[in-house]
NURO-725291 format. One record per atom (N, C-alpha, C): residue number from 1; x, y, z; residue in one letter. Coordinates in steps of 0.1 Angstrom, whole numbers, plus 5000, padded with zeros to 4 digits. Atoms other than C-alpha are relative to their C-alpha. Layout:
residues N
NUM/X/Y/Z/A .
...
//
This chain:
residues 177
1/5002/4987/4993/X .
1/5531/4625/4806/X .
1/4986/5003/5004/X .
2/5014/4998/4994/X .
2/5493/4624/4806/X .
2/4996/4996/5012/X .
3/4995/5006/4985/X .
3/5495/4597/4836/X .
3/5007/5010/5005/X .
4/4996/4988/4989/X .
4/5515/4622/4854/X .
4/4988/5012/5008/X .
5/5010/4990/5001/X .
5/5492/4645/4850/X .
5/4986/4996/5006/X .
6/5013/5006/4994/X .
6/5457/4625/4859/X .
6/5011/4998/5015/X .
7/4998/4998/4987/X .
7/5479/4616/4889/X .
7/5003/5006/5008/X .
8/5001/4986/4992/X .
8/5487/4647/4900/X .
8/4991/5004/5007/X .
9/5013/4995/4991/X .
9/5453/4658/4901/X .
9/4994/4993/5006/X .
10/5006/5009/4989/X .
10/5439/4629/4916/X .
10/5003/5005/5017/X .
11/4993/4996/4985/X .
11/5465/4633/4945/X .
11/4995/5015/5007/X .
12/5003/4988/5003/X .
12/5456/4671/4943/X .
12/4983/5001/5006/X .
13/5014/5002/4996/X .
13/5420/4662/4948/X .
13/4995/4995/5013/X .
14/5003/5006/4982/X .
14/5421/4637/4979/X .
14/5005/5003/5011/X .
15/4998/4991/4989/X .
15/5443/4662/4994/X .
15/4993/5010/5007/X .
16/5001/4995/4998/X .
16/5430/4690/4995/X .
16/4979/5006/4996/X .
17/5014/4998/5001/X .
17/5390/4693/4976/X .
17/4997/4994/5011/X .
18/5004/5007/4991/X .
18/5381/4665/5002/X .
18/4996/5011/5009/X .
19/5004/4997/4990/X .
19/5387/4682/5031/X .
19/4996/5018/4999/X .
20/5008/4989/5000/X .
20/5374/4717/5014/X .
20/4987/5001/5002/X .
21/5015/5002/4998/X .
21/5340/4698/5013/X .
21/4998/4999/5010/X .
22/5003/5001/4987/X .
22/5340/4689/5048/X .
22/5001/5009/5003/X .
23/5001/4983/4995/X .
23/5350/4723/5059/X .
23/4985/5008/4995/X .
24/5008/4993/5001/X .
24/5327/4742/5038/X .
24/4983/4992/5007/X .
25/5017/5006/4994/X .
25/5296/4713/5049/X .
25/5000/5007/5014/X .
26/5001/4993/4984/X .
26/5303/4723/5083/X .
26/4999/5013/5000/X .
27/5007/4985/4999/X .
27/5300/4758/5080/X .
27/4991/5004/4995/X .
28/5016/4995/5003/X .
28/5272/4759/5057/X .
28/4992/4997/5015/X .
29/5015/5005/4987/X .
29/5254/4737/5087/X .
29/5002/5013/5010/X .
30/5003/4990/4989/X .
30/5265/4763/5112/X .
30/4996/5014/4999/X .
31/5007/4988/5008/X .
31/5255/4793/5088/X .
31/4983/4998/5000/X .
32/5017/5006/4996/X .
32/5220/4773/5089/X .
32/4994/5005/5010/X .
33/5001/4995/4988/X .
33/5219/4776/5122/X .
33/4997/5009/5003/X .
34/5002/4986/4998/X .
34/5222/4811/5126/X .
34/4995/5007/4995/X .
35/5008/4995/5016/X .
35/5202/4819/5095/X .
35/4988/4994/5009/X .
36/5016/5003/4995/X .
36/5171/4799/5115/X .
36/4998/5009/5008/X .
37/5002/4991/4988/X .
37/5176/4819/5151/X .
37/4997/5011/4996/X .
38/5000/4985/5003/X .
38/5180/4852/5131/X .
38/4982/4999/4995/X .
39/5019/5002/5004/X .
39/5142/4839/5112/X .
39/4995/5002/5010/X .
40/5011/5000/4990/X .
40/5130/4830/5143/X .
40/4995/5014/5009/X .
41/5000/4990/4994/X .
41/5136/4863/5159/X .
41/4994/5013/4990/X .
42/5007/4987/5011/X .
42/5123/4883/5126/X .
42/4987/4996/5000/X .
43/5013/5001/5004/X .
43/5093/4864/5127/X .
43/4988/5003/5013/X .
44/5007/4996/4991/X .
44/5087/4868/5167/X .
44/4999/5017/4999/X .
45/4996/4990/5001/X .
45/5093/4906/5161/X .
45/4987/5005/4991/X .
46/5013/4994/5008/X .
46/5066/4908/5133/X .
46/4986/4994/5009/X .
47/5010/5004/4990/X .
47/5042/4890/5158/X .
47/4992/5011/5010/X .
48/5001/4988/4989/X .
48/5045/4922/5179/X .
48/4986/5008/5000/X .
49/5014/4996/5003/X .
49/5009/4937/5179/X .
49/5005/5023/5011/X .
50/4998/4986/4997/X .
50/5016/4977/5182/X .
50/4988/5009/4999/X .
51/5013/4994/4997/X .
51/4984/5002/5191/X .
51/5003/5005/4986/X .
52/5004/4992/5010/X .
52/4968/5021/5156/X .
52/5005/5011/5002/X .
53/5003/4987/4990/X .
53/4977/5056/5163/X .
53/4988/5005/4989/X .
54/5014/4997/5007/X .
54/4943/5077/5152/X .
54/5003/5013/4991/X .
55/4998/4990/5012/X .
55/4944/5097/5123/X .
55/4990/5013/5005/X .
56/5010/4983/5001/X .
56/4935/5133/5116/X .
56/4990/5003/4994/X .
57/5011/5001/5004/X .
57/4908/5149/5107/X .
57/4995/5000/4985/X .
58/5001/5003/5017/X .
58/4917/5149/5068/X .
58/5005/4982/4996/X .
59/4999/5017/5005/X .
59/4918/5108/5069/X .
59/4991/4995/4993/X .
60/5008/5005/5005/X .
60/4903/5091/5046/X .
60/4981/4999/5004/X .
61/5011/5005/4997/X .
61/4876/5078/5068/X .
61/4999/5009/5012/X .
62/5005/4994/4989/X .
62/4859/5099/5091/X .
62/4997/4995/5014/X .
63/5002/5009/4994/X .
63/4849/5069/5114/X .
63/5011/4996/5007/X .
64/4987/5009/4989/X .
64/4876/5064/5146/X .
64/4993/4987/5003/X .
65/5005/5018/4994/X .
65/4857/5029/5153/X .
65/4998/4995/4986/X .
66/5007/5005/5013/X .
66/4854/5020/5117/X .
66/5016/4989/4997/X .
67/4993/5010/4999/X .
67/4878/4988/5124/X .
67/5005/4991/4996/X .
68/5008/5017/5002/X .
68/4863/4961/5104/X .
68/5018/4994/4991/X .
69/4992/5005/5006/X .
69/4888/4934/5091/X .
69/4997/5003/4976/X .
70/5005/5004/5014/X .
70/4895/4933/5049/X .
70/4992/4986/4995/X .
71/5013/5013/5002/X .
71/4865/4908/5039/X .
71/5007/5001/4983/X .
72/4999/5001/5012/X .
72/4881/4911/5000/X .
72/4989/5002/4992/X .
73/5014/5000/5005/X .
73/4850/4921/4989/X .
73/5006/5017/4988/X .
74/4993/4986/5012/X .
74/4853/4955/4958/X .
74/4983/5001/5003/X .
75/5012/4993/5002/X .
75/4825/4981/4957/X .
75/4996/4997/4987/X .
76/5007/5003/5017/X .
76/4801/4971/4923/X .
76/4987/5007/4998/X .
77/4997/4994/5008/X .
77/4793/4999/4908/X .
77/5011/5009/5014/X .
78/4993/4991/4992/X .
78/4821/5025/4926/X .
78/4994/5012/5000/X .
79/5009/4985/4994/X .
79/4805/5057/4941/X .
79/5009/5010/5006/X .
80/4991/4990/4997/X .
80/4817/5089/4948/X .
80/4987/5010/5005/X .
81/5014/4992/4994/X .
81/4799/5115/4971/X .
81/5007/5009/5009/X .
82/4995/4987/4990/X .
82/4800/5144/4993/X .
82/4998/4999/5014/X .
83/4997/4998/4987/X .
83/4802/5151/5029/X .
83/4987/4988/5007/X .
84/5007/5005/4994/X .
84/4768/5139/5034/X .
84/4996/4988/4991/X .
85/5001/5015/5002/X .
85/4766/5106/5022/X .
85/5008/4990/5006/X .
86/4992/5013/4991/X .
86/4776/5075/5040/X .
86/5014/4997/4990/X .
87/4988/5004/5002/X .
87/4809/5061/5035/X .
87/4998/4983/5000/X .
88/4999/5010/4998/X .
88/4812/5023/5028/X .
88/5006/4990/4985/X .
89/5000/5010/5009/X .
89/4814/4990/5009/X .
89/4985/5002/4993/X .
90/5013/4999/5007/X .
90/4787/4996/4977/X .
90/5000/4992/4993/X .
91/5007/5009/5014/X .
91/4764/4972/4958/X .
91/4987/5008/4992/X .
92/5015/4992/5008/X .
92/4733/4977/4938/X .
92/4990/5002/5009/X .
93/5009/4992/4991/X .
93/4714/4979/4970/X .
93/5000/5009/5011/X .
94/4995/4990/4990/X .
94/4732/4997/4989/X .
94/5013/5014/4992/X .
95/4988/4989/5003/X .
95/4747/5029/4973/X .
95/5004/5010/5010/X .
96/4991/4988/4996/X .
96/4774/5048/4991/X .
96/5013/5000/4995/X .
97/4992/5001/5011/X .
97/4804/5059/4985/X .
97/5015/4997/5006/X .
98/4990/5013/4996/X .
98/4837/5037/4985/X .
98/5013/5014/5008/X .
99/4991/4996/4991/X .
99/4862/5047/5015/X .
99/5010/4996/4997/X .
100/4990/5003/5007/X .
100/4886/5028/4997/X .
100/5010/5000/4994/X .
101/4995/5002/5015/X .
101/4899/5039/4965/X .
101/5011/5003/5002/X .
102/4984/4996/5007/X .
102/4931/5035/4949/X .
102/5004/5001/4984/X .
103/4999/4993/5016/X .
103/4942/5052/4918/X .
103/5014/4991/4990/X .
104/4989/5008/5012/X .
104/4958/5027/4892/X .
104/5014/5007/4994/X .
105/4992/4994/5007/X .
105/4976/5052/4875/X .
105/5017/5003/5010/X .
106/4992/5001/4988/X .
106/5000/5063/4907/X .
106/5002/4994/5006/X .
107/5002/5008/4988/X .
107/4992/5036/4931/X .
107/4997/5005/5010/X .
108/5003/4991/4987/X .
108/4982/5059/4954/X .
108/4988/4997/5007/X .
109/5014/4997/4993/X .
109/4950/5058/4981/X .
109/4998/5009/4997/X .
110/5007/4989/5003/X .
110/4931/5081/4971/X .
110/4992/5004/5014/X .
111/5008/4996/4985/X .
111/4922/5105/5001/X .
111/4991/5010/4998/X .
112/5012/4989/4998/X .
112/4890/5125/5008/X .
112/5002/5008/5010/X .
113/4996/4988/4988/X .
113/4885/5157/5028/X .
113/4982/5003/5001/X .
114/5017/4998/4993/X .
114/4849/5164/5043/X .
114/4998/5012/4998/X .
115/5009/4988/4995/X .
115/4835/5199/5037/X .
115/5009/5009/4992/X .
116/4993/4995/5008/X .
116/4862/5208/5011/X .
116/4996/4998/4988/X .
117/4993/5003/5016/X .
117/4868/5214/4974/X .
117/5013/5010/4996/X .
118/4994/4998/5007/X .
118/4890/5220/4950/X .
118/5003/5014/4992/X .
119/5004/4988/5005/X .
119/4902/5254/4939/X .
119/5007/4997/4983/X .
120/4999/5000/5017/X .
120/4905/5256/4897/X .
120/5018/4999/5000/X .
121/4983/5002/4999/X .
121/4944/5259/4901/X .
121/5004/4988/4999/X .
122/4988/5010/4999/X .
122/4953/5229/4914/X .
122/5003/4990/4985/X .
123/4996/5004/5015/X .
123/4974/5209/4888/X .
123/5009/4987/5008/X .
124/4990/5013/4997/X .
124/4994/5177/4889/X .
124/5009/5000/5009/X .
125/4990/5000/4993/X .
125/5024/5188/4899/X .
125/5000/5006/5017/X .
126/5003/4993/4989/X .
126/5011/5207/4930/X .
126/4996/4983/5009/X .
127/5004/5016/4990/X .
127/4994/5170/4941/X .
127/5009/4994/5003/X .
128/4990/5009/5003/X .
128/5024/5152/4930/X .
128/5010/4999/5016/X .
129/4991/4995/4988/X .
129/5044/5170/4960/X .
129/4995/5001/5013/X .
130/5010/5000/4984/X .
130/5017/5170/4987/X .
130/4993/4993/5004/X .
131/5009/5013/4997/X .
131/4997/5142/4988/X .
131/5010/4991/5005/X .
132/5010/5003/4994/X .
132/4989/5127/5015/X .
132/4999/5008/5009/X .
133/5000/4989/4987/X .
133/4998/5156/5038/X .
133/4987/5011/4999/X .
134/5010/4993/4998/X .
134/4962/5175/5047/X .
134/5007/5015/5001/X .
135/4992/4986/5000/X .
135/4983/5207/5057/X .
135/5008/5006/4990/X .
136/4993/4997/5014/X .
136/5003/5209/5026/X .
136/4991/5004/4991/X .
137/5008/4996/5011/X .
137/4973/5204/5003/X .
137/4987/5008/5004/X .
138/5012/4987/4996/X .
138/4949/5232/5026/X .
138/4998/5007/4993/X .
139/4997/4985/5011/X .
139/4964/5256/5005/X .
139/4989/5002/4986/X .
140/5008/4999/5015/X .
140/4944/5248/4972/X .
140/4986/4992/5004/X .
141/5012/5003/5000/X .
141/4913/5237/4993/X .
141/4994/5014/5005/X .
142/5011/4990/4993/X .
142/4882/5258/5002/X .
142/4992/4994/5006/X .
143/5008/5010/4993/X .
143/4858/5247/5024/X .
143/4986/5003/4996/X .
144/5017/4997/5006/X .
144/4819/5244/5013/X .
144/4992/4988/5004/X .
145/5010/5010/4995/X .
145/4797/5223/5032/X .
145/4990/4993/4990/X .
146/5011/5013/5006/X .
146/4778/5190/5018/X .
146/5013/4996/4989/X .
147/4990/5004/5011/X .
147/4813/5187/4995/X .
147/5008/4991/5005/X .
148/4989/5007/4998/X .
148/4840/5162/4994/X .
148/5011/5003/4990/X .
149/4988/5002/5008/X .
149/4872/5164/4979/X .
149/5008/4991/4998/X .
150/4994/5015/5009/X .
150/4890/5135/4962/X .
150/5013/5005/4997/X .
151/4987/4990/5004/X .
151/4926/5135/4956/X .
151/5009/4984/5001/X .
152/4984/5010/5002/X .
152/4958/5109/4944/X .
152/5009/5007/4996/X .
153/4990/4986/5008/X .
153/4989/5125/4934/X .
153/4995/5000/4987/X .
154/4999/5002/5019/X .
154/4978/5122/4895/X .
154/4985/5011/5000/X .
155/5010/5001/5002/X .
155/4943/5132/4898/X .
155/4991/5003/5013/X .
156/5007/4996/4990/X .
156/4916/5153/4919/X .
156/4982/5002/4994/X .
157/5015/4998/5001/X .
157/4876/5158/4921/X .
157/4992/5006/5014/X .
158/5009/4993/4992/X .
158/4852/5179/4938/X .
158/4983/4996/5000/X .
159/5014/5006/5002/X .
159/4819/5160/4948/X .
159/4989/5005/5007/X .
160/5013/4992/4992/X .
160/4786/5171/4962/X .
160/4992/4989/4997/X .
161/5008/5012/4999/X .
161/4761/5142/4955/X .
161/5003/4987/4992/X .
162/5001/5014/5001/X .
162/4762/5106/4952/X .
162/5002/4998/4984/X .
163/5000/5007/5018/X .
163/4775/5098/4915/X .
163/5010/4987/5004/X .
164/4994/5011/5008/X .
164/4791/5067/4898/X .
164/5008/5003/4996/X .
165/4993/4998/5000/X .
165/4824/5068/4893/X .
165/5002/4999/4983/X .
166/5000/5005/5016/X .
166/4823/5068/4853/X .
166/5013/5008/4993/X .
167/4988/4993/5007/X .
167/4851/5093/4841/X .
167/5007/4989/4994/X .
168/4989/5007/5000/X .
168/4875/5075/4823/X .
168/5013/5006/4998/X .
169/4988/4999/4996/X .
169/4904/5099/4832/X .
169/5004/4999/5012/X .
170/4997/5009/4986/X .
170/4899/5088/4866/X .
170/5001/4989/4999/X .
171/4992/5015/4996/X .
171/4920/5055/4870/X .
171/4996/4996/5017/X .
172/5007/5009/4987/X .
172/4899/5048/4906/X .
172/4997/4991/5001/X .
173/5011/5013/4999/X .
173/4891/5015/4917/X .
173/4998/5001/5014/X .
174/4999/5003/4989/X .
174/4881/5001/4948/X .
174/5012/4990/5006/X .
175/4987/5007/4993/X .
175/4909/4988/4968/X .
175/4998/4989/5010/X .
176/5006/5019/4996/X .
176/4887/4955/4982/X .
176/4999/5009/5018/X .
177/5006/5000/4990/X .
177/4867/4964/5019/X .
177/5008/4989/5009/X .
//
């Protein structure tokens, strides 16, 4: 009865698995196929070079020509400043202060506002809901010339001259130039 049985399935096998492998080979190939053309057309598509549009006037960077490619480079020491201090990549000979940053804690860019601070109110959950929209977060700014205002959803600061970013309940780094 076991002979029966091996020969069963044998029979069972060169009937029917056989030509399930050929079948399915041939459609994987032709699944191939149209799995490459569809690549090819997602990869011409991301090729597509689309104009910048230009930010507002609560962007990060105040600089509409300020272009440059990421060089991977991190500000060393990180700097934080107010309206009038340059904006850039900082080393030890050159301090300004980082256009960069992103806040560990959220993941967020951290955005600046020129000529603004912070009124005593604002609180977490107020940022949490409005950041990165400038018009949303107006509301809890004032404006006071030579200041900057700093802001991720987690975490805000109101700067006026050229410090070192030392707090450690600010989670800021630079986010590489």
């Amino acid at each position: 009865m076991a002979e029966d049985i091996d020969d069963l399935l044998e029979e069972v096998e060169t009937k029917f698995l056989t030509k399930d492998k050929k079948q399915s080979r041939s459609k994987s190939n032709r699944k191939e196929k149209r799995d490459n053309e569809y690549d090819i057309d997602d990869l011409l598509d991301d090729i597509k070079v689309e104009p910048i549009p230009k930010t507002s006037v609560a962007s990060v960077s105040n600089d509409s020509t300020d272009f440059r490619p990421a060089s991977g480079k991190k500000c060393f020491p990180v700097y934080l400043g107010g309206s009038s201090c340059s904006q850039g990549m900082a080393n030890s000979f050159s301090q300004r202060a980082c256009d960069k940053l992103r806040c560990t804690s959220c993941d967020f860019k951290v955005c600046s506002f020129d000529n603004f601070e912070w009124h005593s109110e604002t609180d977490y959950l107020f940022l949490r809901n409005n950041v990165p929209d400038f018009h949303r977060l107006k509301s809890n700014l004032t404006p006071k010339n030579g200041c900057r205002a700093y802001c991720c959803q987690c975490s805000h600061r109101s700067i006026k001259d050229l410090t070192q970013l030392s707090d450690p309940q600010l989670k800021w780094v630079c986010g590489k130039h």
